[in-house]
C-alpha positions in Angstrom: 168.1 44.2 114.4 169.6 47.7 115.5 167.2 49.2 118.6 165.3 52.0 117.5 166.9 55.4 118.6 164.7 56.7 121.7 162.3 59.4 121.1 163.5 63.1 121.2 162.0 66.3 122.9 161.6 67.5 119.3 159.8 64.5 118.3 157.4 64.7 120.8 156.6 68.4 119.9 152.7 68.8 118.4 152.0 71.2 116.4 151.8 74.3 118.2 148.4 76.6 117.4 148.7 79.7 119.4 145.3 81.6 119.7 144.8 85.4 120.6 141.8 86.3 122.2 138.8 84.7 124.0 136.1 86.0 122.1 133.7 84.5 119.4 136.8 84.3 116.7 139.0 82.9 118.9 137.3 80.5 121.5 135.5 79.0 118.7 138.8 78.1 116.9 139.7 76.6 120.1 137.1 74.7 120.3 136.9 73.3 116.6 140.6 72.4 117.2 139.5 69.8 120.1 139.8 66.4 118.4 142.8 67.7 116.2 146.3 66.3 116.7 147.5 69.8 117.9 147.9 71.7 121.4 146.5 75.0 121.6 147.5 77.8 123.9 144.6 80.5 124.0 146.1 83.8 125.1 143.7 86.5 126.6 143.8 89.8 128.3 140.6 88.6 130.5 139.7 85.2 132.0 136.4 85.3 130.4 134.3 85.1 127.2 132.6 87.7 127.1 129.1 87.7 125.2 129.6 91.3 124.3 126.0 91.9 122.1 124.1 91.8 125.7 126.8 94.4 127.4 123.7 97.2 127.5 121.7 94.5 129.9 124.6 94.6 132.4 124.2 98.1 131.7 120.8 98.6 132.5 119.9 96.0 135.4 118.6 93.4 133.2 121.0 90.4 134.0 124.7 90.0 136.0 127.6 90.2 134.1 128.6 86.5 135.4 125.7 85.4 132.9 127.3 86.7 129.6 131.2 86.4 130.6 131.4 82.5 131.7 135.5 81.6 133.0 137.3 80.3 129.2 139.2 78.2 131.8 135.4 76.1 132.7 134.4 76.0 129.3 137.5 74.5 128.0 138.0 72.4 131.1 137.4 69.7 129.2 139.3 69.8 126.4 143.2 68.0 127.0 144.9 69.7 124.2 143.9 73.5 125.3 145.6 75.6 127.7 144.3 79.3 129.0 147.2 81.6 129.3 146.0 85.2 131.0 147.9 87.9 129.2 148.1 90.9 127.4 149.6 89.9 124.0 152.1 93.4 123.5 154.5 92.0 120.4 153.8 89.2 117.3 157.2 88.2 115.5 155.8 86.5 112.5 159.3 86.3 111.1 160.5 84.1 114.4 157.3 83.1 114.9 156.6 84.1 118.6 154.1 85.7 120.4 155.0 88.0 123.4 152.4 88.6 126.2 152.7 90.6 129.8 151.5 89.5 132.9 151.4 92.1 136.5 155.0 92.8 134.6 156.2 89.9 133.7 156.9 88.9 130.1 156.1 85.6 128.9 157.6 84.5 124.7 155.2 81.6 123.1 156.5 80.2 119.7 153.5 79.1 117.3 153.7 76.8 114.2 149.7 78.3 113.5 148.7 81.6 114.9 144.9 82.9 115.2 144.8 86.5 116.1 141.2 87.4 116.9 142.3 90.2 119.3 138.8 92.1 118.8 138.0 96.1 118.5 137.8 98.6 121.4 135.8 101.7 121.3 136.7 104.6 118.9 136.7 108.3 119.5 137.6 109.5 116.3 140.9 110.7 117.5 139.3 112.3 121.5 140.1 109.6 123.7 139.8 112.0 126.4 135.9 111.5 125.8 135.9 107.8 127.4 136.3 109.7 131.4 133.0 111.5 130.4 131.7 109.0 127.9 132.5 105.5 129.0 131.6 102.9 125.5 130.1 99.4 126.1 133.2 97.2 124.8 133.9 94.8 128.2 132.3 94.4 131.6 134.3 97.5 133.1 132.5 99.7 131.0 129.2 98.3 131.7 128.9 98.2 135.2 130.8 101.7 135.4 127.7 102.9 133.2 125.2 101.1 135.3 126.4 102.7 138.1 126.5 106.3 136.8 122.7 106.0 135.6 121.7 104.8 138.5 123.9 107.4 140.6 122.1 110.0 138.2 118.8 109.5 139.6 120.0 109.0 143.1 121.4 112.4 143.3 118.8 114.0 141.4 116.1 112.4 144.4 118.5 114.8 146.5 119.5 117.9 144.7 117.2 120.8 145.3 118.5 123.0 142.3 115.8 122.0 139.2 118.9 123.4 136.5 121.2 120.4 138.6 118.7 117.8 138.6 117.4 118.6 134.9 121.1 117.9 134.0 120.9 114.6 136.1 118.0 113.6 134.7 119.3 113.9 130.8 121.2 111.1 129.4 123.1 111.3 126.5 123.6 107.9 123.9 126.1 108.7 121.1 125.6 106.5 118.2 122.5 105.6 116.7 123.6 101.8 115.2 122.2 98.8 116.9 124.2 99.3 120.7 122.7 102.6 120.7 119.6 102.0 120.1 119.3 99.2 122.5 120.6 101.0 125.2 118.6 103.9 124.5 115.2 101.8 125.1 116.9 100.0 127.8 117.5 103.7 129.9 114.0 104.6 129.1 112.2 101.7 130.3 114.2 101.7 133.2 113.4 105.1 134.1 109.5 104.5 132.7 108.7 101.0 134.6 111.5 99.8 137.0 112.2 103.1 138.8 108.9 104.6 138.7 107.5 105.7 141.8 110.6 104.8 144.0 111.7 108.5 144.1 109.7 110.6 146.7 111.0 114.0 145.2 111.5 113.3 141.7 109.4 111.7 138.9 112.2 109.4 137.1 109.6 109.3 134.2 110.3 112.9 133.3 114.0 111.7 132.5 114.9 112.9 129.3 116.8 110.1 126.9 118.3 111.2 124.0 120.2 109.7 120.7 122.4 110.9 118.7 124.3 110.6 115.8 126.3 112.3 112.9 124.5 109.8 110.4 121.1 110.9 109.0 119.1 107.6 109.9 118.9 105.1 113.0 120.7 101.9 112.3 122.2 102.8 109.0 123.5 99.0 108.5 119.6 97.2 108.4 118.6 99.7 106.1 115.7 102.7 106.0 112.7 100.6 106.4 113.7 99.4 109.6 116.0 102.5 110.8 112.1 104.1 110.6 110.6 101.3 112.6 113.1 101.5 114.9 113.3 105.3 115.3 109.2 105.2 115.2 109.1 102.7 118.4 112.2 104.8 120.1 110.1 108.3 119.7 107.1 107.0 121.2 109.0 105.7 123.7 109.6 109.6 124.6 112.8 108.9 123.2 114.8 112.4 121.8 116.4 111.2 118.4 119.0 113.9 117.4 120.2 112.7 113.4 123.2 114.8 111.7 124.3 116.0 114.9 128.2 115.3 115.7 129.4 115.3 119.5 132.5 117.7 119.2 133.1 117.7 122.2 132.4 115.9 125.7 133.4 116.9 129.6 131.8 116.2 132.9 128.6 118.2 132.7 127.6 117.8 129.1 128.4 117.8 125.2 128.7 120.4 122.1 127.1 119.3 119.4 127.8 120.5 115.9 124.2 120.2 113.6 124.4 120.0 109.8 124.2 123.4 109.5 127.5 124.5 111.2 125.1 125.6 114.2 126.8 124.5 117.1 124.7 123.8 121.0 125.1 122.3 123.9 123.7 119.7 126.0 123.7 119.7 129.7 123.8 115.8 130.7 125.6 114.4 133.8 125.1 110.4 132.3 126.5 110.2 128.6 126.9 106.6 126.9 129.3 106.2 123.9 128.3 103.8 121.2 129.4 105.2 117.9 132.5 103.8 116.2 135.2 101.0 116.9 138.6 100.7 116.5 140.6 97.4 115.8 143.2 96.2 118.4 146.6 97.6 118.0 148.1 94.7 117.0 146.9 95.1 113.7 149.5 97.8 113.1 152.3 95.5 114.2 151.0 93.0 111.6 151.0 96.1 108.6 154.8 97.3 110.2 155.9 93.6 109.0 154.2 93.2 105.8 152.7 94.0 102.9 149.3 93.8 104.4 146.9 97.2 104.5 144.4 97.9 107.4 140.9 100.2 106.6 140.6 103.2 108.4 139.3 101.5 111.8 142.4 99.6 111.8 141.0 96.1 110.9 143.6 93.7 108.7 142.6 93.5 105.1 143.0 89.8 104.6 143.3 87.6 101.7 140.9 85.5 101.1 141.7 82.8 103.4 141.9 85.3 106.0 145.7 85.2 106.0 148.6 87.5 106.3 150.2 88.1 102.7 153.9 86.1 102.9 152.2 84.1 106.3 149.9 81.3 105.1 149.8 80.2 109.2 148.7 83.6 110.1 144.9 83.6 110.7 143.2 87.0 111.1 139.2 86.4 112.4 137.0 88.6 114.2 136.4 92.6 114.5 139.8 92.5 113.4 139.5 91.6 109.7 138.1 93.5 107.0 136.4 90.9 104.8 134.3 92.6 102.1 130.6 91.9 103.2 131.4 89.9 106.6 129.6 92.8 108.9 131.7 93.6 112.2 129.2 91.1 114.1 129.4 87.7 116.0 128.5 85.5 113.5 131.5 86.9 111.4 134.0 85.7 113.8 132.3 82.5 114.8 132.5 81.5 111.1 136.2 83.0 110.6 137.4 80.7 113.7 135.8 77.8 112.9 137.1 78.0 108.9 140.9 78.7 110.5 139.9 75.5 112.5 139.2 73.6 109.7 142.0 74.8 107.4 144.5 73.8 110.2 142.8 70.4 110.8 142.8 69.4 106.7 147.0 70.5 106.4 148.0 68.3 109.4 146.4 65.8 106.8 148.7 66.8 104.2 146.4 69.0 102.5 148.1 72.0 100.6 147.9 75.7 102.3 148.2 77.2 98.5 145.0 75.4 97.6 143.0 76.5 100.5 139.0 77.4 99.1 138.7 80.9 100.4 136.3 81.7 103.2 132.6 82.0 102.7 130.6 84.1 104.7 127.5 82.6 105.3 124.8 86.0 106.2 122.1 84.5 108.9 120.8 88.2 109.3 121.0 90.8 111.7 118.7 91.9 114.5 118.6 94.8 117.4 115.8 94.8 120.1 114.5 98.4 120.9 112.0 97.3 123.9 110.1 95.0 125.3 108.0 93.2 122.6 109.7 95.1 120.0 113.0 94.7 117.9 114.1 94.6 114.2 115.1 91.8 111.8 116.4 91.3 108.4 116.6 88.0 107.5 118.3 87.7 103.7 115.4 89.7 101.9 112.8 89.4 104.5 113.0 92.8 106.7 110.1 93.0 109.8 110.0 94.2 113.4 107.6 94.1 116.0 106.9 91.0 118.6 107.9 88.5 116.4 111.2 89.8 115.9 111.6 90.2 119.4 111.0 86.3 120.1 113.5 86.0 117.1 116.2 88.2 118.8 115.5 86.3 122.4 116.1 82.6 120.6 118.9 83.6 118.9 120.6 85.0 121.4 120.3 82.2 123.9 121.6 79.9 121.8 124.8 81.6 121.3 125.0 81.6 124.9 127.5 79.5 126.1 126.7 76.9 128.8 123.0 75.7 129.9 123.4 77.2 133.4 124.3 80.7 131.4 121.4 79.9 129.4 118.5 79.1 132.4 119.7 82.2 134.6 119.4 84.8 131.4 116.0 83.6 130.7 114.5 84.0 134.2 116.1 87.3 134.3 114.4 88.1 131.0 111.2 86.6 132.4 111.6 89.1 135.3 112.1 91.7 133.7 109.9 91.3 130.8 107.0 90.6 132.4 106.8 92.4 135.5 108.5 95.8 136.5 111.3 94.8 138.0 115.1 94.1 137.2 117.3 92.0 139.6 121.0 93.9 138.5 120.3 97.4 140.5 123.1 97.2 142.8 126.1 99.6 142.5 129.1 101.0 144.2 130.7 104.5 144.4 133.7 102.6 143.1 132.2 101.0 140.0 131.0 104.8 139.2 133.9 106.5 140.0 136.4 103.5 139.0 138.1 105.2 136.0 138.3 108.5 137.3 140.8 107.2 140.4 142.7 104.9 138.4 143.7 108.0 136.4 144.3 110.1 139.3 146.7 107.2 140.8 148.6 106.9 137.2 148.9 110.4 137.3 150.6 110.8 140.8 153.1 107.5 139.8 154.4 109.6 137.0 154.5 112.4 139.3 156.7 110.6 141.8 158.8 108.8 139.0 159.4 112.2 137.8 160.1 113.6 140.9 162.8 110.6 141.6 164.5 110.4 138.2 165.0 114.6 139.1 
């Protein structure tokens, strides 16, 4: 009997599943992949999952932002066939099959036999990127505890300006967008200013603060419908919140905002604190995608996907997440959990033998859509059912817990709710010149590198 020829490198190989992205979309295909006969290699621009619906608590004081962006590396510790790589992913060759990432300038080439792109969405200026020095959004931890530290710094400068036409200006903050992150950070600014800082000033009332929302659209949360864009707006206005509709921000700079009102009228807004909140924009890589096929992307930049959220021509080419546009699949959580978990299982039934051509397309399964507005009070719509008050408040806590990843996550968010919720106080309320200022010097360093590249190349 001939001996049997000794095992190659090539052999040995697994299937290779390359994920981008450590957000719902893509850590939940990680995860559903962990009994499968494959090795994963999740590539991410951050070490963290970031539980980006409760962004405006880190915001606001509520909670730290260790308790919604647990380390991938812990929560996949556990799982033999995963590896965390930390990179920016800058180039996709679906041709060669490679995915290209940087890291503190170096550049690292990992092949793929399956590839997962759930690179998520970053804020969206409409084309006035220069808003985001003035206007920081609420897409990653950066930007929230740069905006905690500004509202906070607001009142703290207000306490010792003796100008009233300085300290009004300090005391107005500005939310663009009136969809669900708006709205929730809108109440959150107002409660803080209302209960937690009330009566710690000696020379100014942070009650008087004046919140306001705005946004070009002519209803709050235009996605849940009027009946609860009215409760919501209702609960926000007697909250002494200033709700602005069909009013677009044209333009935004260190002391305020123009505002353009249905009428052509234009106005201004003196506010030192502004909060963006009002569009997204897909990651870039979506346009490398289009550049090599057929595929289209909407006008935010998302991937129009077949039905098996594919790339025409790729059938191992998974688009989940805030970058897919999936006709009815909203731009939320649950959207990507499901899209990660169905690339997941389409992966897991071919290394069976099952055919990629016959794949059943994805099915979106819609388990509603909430947005808290205050303490006791939030929205729901639930299928048909549509209610707010208390009840959908308990409804929004639940849910969101149990999306939380990790019991220790889950025990430390609900005493700082308890805290907060209950009582006056809020255990987040400590920031840094640097946190506040952060953006603004990073700019000023790239600024004076080009200068001195410039300056050398002359």
């Amino acid at each position: 009997m001939s001996a049997q020829p000794p095992a190659t490198a090539e052999s040995k190989r697994r299937h290779q599943v390359v994920v981008i992205g450590s957000g719902f979309g893509g850590l939940n295909a990680a995860k559903a992949l962990k009994h499968a006969d494959v090795d994963v290699k999740l590539i991410a621009k951050t070490t963290h999952h970031l539980f980006q619906p409760l962004l405006y608590q880190v915001a606001t004081g509520i909670i730290s932002e260790g308790e919604i962006a647990p380390a991938t590396r812990v929560i996949l510790r556990r799982q033999k066939n995963a590896q965390v790589l930390l990179g920016d992913v800058t180039k996709i060759d679906l041709k060669n099959q490679k995915v290209t990432s940087e890291l503190l300038g170096h550049t690292y080439v990992t092949p793929y036999d399956t590839l997962v792109i759930a690179a998520g969405a970053g804020q969206s200026y409409f084309g006035n990127d220069h808003f985001a020095e003035f206007a920081p959004g609420m897409k990653t931890i950066d930007d929230a505890l740069e905006l905690r530290a500004r509202i906070l710094s607001a009142f703290e400068q207000a306490e010792r300006s003796s100008d009233p036409i300085r300290r009004e200006k300090l005391l107005t903050f500005t939310v663009v967008g009136a969809g669900p992150t708006g709205v929730e950070m809108a109440g959150q600014i107002a409660e803080l200013a209302d209960h937690t800082l009330e009566g710690t000033f000696r020379h100014i009332d942070s009650t008087k603060a004046r919140v306001i929302l705005l946004d070009a659209a002519p209803s709050v949360l235009p996605p849940m419908g009027e009946k609860l864009g009215r409760k919501a707006a209702a609960r926000l206005e007697k909250m002494g919140v200033e709700i602005q509709l069909n009013a677009m921000v044209t333009n935004v700079d260190r002391n305020g905002l123009t505002v353009r009102d249905a009428d052509g009228t234009t106005r201004r807004i003196e506010s030192a604190c502004k909060v963006w909140s009002a569009g997204v924009s897909a990651s870039p890589l979506g346009k490398q995608l289009a550049d090599q096929t057929s595929v289209e992307l909407d006008r935010a930049g998302r991937v129009k996907v077949l039905p098996d959220l594919t790339i025409p021509g790729h059938p191992n080419a998974f688009v989940i997440g805030d970058m897919a546009y999936v006709d009815g699949v909203p731009g939320m959580a649950q959207g990507a959990i499901q899209g990660g978990k169905y690339a997941a299982s389409c992966i897991k039934s071919e290394l069976k033998g099952a055919d990629p051509n016959e794949r059943e397309p994805f099915q979106y399964f819609d388990k509603g859509s909430m947005a808290t507005v205050s303490r006791y009070s939030a929205v729901a719509k639930i299928g048909p059912l549509e209610f707010g008050g208390i009840i959908a408040w308990f409804a929004w806590l639940v849910l969101h817990l149990v999306y939380l990843v990790g019991f220790k996550t889950k025990i430390t968010t609900l005493l700082s709710w308890t805290v907060t919720f209950i009582g006056r106080n809020r255990g987040q309320l400590t920031v840094t010149e640097q946190q506040a200022f952060a953006r603004t010097r990073i700019e000023q360093l790239e600024e004076i590198a080009a200068t001195v590249q410039s300056e050398a190349a002359s």
